[in-house]
C-alpha positions as CSV (number, residue, x, y, z in Angstrom):
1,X,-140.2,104.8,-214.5
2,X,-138.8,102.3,-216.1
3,X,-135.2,103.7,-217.2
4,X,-135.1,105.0,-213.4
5,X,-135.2,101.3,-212.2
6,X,-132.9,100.6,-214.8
7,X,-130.3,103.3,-213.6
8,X,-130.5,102.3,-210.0
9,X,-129.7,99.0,-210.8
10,X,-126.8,100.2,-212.3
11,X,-125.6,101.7,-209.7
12,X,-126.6,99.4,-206.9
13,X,-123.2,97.1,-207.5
14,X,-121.1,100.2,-206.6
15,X,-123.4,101.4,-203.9
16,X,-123.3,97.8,-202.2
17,X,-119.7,97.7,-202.8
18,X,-119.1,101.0,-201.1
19,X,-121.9,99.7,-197.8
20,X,-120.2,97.0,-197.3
21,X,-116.2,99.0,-197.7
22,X,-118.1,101.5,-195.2
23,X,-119.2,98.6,-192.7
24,X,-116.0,97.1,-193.1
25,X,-114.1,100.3,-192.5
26,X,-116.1,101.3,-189.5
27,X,-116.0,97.5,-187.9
28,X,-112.0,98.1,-188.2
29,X,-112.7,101.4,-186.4
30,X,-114.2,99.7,-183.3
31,X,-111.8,97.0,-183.2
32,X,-108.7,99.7,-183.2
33,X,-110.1,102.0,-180.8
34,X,-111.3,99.6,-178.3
35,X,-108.0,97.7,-178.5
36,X,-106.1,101.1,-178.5
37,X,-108.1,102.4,-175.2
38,X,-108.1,99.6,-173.1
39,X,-104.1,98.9,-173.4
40,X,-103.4,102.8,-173.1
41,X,-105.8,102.4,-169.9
42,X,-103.7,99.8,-168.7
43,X,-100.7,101.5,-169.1
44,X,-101.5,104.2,-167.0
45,X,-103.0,102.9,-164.4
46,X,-102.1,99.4,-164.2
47,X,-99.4,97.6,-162.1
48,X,-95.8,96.6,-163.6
49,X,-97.6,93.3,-163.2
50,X,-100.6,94.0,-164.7
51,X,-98.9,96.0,-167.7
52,X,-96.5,92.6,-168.7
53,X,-99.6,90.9,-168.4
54,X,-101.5,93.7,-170.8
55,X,-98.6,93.1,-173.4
56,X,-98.4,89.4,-173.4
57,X,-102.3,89.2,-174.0
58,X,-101.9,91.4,-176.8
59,X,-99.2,89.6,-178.3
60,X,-101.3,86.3,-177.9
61,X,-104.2,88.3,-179.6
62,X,-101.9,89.2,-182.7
63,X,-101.2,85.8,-183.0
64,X,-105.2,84.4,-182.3
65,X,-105.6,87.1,-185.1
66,X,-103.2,85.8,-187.6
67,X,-104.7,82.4,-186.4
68,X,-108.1,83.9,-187.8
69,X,-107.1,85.4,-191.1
70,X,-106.3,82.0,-192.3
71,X,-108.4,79.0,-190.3
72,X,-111.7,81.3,-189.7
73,X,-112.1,82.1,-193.7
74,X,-110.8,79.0,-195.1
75,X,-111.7,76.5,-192.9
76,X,-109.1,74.2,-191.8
77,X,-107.8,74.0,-188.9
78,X,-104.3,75.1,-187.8
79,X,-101.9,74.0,-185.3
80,X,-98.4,75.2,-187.2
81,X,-98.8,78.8,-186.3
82,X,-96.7,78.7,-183.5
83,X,-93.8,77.1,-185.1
84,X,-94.4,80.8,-187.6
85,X,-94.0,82.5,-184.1
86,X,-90.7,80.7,-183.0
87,X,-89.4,81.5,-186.7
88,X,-90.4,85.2,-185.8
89,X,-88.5,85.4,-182.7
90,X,-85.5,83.4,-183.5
91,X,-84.8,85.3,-186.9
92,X,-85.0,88.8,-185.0
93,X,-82.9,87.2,-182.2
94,X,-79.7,86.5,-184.5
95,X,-79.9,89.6,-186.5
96,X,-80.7,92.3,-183.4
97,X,-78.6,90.2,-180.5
98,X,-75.3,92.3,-180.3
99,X,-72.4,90.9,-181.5
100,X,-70.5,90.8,-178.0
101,X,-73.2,88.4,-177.0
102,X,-73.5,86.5,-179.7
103,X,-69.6,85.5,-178.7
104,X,-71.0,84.3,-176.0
105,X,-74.5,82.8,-176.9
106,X,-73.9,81.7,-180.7
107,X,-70.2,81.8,-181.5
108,X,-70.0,78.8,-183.8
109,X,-73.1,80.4,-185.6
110,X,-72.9,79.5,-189.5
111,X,-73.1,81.3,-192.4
112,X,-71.1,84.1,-190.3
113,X,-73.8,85.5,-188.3
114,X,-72.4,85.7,-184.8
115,X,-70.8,88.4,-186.6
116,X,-73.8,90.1,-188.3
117,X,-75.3,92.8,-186.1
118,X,-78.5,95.5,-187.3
119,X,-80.8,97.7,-185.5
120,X,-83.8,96.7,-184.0
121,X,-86.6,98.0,-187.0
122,X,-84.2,96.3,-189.4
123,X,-84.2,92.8,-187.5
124,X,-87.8,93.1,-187.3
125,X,-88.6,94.1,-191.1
126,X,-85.7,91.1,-191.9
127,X,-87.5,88.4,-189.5
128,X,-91.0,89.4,-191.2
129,X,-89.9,89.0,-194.5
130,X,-88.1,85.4,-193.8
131,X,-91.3,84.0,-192.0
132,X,-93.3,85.3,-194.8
133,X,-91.1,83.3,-197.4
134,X,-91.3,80.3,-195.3
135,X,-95.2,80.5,-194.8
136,X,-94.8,81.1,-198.8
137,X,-93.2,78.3,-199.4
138,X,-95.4,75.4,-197.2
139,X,-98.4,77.5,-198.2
140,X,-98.2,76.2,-201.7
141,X,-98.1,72.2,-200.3
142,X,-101.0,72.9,-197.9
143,X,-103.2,74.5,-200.3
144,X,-103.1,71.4,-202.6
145,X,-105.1,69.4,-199.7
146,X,-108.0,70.2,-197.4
147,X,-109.8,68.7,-194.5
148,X,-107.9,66.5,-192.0
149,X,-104.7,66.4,-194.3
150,X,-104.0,70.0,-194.2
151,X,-104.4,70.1,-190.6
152,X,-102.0,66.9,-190.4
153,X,-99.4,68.9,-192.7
154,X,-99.7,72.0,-190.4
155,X,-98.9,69.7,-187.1
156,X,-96.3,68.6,-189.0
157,X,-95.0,72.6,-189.7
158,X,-94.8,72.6,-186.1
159,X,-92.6,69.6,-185.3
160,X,-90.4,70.3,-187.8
161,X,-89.7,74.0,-186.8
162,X,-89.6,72.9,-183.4
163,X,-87.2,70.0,-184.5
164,X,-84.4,72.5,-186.2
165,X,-84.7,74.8,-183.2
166,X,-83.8,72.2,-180.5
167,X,-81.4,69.8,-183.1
168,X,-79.3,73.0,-184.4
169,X,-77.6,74.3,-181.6
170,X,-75.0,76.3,-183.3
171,X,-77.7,78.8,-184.7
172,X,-80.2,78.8,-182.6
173,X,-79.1,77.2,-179.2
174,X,-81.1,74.0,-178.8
175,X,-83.2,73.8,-176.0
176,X,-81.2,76.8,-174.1
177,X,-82.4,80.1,-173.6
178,X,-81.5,82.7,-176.2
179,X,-80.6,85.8,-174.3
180,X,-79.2,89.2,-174.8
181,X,-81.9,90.4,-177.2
182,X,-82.3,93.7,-177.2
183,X,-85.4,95.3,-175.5
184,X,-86.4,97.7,-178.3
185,X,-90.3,96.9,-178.1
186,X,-92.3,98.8,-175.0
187,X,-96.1,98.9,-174.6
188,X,-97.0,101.0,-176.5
189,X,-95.4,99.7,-179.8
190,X,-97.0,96.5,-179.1
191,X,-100.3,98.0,-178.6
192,X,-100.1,100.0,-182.0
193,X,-98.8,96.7,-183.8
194,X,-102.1,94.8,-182.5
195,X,-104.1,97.4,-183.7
196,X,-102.8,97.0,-187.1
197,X,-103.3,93.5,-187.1
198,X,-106.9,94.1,-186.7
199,X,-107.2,96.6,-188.9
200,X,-105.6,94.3,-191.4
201,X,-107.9,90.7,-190.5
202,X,-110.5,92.7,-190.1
203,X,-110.5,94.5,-193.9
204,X,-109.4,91.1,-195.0
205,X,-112.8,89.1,-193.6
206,X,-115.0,92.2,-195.6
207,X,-113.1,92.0,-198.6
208,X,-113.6,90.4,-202.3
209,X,-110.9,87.7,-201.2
210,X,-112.3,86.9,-197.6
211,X,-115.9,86.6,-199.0
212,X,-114.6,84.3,-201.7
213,X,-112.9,82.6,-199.3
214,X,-115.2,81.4,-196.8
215,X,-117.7,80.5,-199.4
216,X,-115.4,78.4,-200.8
217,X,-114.8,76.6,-197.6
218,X,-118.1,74.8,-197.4
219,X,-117.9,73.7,-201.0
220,X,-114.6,74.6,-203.0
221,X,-115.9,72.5,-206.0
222,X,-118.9,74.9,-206.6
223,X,-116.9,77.6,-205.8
224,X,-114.4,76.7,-208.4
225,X,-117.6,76.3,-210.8
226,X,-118.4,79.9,-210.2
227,X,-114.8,80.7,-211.2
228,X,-113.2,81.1,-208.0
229,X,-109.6,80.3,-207.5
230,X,-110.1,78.3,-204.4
231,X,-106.2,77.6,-204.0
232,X,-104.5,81.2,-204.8
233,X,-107.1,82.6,-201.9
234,X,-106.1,80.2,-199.4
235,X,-102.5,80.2,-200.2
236,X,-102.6,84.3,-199.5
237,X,-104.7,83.8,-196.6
238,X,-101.9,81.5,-195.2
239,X,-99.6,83.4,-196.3
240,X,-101.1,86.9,-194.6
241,X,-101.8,84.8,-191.5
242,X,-98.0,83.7,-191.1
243,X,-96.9,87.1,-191.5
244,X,-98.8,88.4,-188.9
245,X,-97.9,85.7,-186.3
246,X,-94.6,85.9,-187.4
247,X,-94.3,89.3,-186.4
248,X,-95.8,88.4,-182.8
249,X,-93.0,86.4,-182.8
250,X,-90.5,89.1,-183.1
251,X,-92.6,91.2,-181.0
252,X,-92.3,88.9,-178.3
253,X,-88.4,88.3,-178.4
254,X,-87.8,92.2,-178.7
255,X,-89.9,92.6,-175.6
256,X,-89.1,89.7,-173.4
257,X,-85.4,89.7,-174.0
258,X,-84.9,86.0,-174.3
259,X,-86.7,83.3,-175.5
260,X,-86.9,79.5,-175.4
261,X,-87.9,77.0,-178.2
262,X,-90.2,75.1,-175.6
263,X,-92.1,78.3,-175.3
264,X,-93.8,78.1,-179.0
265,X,-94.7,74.7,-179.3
266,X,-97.8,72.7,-178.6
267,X,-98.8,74.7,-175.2
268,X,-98.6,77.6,-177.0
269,X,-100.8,76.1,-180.1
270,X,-103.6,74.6,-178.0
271,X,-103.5,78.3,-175.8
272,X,-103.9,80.3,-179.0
273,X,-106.5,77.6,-180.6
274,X,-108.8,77.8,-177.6
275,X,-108.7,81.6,-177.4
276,X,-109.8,81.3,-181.0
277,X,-112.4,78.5,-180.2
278,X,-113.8,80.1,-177.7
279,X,-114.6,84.0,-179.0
280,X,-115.4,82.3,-182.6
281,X,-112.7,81.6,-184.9
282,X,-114.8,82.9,-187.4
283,X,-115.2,86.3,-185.9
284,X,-112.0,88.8,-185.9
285,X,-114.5,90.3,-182.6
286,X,-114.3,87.0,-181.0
287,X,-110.5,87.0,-180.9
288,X,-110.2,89.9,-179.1
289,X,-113.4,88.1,-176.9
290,X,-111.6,84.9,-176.9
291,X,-107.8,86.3,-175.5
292,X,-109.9,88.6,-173.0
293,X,-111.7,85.8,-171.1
294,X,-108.7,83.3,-171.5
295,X,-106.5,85.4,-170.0
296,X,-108.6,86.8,-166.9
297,X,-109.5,83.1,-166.2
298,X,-106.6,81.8,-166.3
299,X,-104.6,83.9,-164.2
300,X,-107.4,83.9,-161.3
301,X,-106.8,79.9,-162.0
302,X,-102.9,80.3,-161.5
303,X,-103.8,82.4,-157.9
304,X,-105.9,79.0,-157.0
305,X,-102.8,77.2,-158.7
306,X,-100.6,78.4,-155.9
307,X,-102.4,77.9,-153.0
308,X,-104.9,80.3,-151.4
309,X,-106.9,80.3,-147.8
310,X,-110.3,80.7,-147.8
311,X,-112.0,81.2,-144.8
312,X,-109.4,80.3,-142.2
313,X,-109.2,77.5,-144.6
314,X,-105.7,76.9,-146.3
315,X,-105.8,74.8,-149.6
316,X,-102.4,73.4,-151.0
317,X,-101.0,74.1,-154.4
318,X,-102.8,72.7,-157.2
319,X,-100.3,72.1,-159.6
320,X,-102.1,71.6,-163.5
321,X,-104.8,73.0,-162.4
322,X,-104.4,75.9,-165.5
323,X,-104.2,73.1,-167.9
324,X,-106.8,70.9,-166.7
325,X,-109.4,74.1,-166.6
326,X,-108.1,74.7,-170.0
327,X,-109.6,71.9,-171.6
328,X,-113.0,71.8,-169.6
329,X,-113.3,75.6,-171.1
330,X,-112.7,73.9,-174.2
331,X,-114.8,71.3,-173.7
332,X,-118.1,73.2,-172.1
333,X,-117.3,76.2,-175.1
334,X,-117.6,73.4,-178.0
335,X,-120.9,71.8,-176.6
336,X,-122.8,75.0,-176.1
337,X,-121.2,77.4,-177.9
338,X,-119.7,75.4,-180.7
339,X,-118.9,78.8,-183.0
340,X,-117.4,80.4,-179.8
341,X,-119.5,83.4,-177.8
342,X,-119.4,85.4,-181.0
343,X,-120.3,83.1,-183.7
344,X,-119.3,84.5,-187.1
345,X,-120.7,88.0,-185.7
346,X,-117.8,91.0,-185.7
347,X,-118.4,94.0,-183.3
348,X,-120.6,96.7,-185.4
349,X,-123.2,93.8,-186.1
350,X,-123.6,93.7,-181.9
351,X,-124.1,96.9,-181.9
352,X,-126.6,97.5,-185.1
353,X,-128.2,94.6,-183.1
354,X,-128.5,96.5,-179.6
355,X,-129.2,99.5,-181.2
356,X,-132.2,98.0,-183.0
357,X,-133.2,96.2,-179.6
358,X,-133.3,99.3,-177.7
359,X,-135.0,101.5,-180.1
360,X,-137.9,98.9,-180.3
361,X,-138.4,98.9,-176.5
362,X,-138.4,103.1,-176.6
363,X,-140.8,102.8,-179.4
364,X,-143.3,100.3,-177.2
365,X,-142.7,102.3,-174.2
């Protein structure tokens, strides 16, 4: 009996290792499909209006997502992953714009790349790979502080991105709009490219490295004791994170056509931060939670924005109305719910726990 025991708890490491692969795997699953069926939903029955509106959710939910893979498993908060998103789009922008329009929009562009002209997958792969050296490069400042200092340094990402975007006007025209980007990204592309962003935070969270992680994050010193290197797993958390935002980045600019510095600086941050505050930034579940109630809310907000009659009654445009209801979200979301509506919870943990629920009450009944 003894040398049974003995055997089984042999094998028990593997076997737990494999349960929690297999939970991992399957909350990934979920995540996917869900994501996956509600955008193919959208698409074929929604509105022009309603399908812009689908993608630019989802494009705000690969960046709440990157958001996750780095603040919800380390711990510190982050307010520089927009300026990643600018560096996304900006990078596709001058290596996918034709050259005939760069003539017109960059023609003093240094380093010769108003003539410099590749195809669409190219830009993309090209713009990923830059951001990912650049989140490589201030990942290995930020993860030699922690608390209030990191978040300082990350603010500090942003302004400077945001700086070199308005200031260098040659390359990336200053506060004017970049146009004549090609529209090479549909729909669907972006709804297969959220999807593997999921997949991707959500295997991360389960793994070796994410466990390590967020252990580490409520006391790195004992963590380090136990032989964990704190700063290599926050330095490729970052690092993963700015990749994927990155590429939302370039997903955006490929889509819309044109972008504009203004558009990824702090609005964009405290948008993406709430979504993340609010489904639990913890929770790879709670970003998809988070972007879904954001975005319903504050488009009904923008309707009462612009003016609407209620009852005979006419009511005059409300101008900030979006932005002020943005922070009372915030603001009622951190004093009730201060780990957002899913905690640290992902999506096949709600449903174990329903599951369970309902099978008691069929077993009392």
């Amino acid at each position: 009996m003894n040398t049974i025991s003995v055997a089984e708890g042999r094998r028990s490491p593997g076997l737990v290792l494999d349960a929690r692969l297999a939970g991992n795997a399957r909350g990934a699953l979920y995540l996917a499909v869900i994501a996956a069926a509600v955008g193919l939903l959208i698409m074929a029955f929604g509105s022009p209006f309603i399908v812009r509106l689908m993608a630019t959710a989802y494009i705000n939910l690969i960046v709440v997502v990157g958001l996750q893979i780095f603040m919800g498993n380390a711990n510190v908060v982050n307010i520089g992953h927009a300026g990643f998103m600018a560096l996304g789009a900006y990078f596709v922008a001058i290596f996918a714009t034709p050259v005939m329009m760069k003539a017109v929009v960059i023609p003093n562009a240094p380093f010769g790349m108003s003539g410099v002209e590749v195809g669409a997958l190219w830009a993309f792969l090209i713009s990923v790979a830059m951001t990912t050296l650049i989140g490589l490069i201030s990942g290995l400042v930020l993860v030699r502080l922690a608390g209030i200092a990191a978040t300082i340094l990350t603010i500090s990402i942003l302004v400077i991105v945001q700086g070199v975007l308005v200031t260098w006007t040659d390359l990336f025209r200053g506060a004017q709009a970049f146009f004549g980007i090609p529209k090479a990204v549909g729909p669907g592309l972006i709804i297969l490219a959220t999807v593997a962003a999921l997949v991707i935070a959500r295997m991360f969270k389960g793994s070796r490295a994410g466990v390590q992680l967020r252990a580490s994050a409520t006391d790195p010193l004992a963590a380090e004791a136990m032989g964990v290197d704190v700063k290599r797993l926050r330095l490729v958390a970052w690092v993963l994170g700015s990749a994927v935002v990155g590429c939302a980045g370039a997903l955006y600019a490929l889509y819309a056509g044109t972008i504009n510095a203004r558009a990824f600086y702090f609005h964009t941050a405290f948008l993406t931060l709430a979504m993340s505050i609010v489904g639990g930034m913890r929770s790879v579940t709670g970003a998809m939670v988070g972007v879904a109630l954001l975005t319903v809310l504050l488009e009904l907000i923008r309707i009462v924005e612009g003016g609407i009659t209620v009852f005979g009654i006419e009511f005059p445009d409300m101008l900030g109305l979006s932005g002020l209801m943005l922070g009372v979200i915030i603001v009622t979301v951190m004093c009730f719910r201060p780990d957002g509506f899913m905690g640290g919870h992902e999506i096949e943990e709600a449903i174990a726990a329903l599951r369970k629920r309902f099978g008691r009450g069929k077993d009392e009944s």
